[in-house]
Residue frames relative to the residue before (quaternion, step in Angstrom):
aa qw qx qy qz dx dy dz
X 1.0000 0.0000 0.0000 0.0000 0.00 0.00 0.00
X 0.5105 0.6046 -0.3865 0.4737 3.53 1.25 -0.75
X 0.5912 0.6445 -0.3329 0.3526 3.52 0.52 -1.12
X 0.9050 0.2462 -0.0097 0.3467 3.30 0.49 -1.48
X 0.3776 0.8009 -0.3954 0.2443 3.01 2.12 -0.29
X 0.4456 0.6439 -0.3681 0.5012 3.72 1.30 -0.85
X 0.7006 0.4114 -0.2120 0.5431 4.21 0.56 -0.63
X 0.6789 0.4884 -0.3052 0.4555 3.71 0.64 -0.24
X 0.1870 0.6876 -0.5576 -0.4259 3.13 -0.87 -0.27
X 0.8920 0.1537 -0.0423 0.4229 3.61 -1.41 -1.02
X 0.8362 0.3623 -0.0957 0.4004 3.22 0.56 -1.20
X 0.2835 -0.7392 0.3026 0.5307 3.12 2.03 0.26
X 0.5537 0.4651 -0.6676 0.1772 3.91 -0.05 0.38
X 0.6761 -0.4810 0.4791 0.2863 2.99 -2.29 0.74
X 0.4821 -0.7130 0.5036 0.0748 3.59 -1.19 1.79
X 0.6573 -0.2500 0.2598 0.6618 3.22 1.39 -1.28
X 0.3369 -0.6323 0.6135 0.3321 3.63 -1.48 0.66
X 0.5963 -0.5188 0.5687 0.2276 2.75 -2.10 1.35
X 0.6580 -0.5326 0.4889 0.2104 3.14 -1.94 0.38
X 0.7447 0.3745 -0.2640 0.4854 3.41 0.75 -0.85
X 0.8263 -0.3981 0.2231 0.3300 3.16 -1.24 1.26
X 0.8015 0.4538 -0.0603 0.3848 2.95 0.09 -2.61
X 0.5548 0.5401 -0.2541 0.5796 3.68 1.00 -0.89
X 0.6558 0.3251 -0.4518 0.5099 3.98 0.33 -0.77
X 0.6233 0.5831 -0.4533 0.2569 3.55 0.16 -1.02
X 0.6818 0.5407 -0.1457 0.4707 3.31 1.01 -1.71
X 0.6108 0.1539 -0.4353 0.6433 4.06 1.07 0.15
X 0.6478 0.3908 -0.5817 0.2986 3.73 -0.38 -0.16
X 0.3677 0.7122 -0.4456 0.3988 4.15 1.64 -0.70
X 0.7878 0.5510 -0.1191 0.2484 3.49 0.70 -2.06
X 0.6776 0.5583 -0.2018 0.4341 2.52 1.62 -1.65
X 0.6700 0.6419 -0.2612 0.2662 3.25 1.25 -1.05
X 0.5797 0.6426 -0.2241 0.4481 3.31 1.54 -0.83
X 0.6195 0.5013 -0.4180 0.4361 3.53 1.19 -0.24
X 0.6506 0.5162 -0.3822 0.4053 3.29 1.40 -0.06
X 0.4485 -0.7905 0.2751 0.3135 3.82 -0.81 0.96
X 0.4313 -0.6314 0.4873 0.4217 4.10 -0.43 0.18
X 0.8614 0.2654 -0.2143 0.3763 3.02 -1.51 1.12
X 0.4320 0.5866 -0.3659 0.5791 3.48 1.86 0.18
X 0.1524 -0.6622 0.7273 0.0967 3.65 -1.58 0.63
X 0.2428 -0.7718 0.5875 0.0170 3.56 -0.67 1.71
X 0.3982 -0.5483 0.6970 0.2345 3.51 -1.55 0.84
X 0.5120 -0.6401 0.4397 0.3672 3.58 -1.35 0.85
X 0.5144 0.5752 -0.4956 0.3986 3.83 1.27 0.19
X 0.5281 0.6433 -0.3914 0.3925 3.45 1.32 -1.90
X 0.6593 0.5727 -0.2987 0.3848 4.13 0.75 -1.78
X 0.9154 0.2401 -0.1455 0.2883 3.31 0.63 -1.03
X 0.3082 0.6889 -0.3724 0.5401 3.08 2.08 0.34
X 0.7610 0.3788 -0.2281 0.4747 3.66 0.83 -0.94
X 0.4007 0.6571 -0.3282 0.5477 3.51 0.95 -0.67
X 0.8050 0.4670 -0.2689 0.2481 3.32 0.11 -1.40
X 0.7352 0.5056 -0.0878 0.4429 2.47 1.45 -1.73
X 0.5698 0.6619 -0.2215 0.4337 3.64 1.99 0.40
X 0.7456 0.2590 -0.0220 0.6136 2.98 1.92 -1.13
X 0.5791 -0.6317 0.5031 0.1121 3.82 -1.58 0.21
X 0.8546 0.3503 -0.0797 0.3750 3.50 1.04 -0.57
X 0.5545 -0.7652 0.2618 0.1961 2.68 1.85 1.20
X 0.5272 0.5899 -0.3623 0.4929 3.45 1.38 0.81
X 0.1049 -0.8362 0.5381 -0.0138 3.97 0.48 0.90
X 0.7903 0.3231 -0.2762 0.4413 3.17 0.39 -0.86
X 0.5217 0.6706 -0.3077 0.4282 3.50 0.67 0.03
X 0.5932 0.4846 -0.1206 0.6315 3.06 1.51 -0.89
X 0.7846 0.3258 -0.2460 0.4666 3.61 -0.04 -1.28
X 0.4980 0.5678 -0.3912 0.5259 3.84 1.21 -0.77
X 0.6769 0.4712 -0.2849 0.4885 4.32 0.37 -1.24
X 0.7567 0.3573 -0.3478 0.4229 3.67 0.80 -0.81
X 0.5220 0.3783 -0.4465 0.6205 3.90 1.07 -0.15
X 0.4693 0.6643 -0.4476 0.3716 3.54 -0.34 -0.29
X 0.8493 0.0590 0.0908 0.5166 3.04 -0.11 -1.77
X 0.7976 -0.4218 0.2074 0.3781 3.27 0.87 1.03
X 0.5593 0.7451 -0.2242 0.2859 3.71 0.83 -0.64
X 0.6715 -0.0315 0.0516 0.7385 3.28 1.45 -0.58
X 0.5091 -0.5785 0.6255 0.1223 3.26 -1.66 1.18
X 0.0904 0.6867 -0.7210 -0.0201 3.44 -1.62 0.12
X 0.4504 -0.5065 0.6471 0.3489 3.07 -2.10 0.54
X 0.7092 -0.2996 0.4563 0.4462 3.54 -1.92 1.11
X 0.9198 -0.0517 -0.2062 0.3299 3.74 -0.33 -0.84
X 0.8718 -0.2753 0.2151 0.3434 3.35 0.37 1.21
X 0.5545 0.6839 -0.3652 0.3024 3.90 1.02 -1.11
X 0.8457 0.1436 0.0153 0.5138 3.80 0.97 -0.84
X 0.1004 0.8089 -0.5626 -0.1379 3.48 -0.50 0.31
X 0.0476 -0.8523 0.5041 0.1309 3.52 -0.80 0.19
X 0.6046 -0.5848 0.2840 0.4603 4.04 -0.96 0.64
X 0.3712 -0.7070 0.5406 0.2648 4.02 -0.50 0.52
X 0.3598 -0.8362 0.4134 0.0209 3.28 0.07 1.42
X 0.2378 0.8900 -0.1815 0.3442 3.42 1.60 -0.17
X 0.7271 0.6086 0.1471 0.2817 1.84 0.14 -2.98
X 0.7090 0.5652 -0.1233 0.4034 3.34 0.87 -2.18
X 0.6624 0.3343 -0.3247 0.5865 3.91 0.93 -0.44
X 0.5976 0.4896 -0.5269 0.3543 4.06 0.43 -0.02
């Protein structure tokens, strides 16, 4: 949390994602926890929360970084997403 605290502010949403790699990983980690285990999200449900996580009015950027790098599953077209449970022990 130290790591990323520089990306947060008060209210602990994310201001803006860092450039370096290791540092994105470690807010998209955070971000992911707000999401619940064993829940199947609607791509609104993803970006309604997201939103309600970050400041810069950039969702898809966010929800795109957490499938990416493993953080959240999806169906091929998008209909469900769900937390990658994996993930949660790294």
């Amino acid at each position: 949390m130290q790591k990323i605290k520089p990306f947060l502010n008060e209210e602990g949403q994310i201001t803006q994602v860092p450039a370096k790699q290791s540092k994105k990983l470690l807010v998209y980690k955070y971000l992911a926890e707000k999401f619940e285990c064993d829940q199947e999200y609607s791509e609104k449900a993803v970006n309604q929360l997201i939103n309600s996580w970050h400041t810069f009015g950039d969702s898809i950027l966010l929800r795109r970084g957490l499938v990416e790098n493993g953080f959240l599953c999806r169906m091929p077209d998008g209909s469900k997403y769900w937390k990658n449970m994996e993930k949660e022990q790294v």
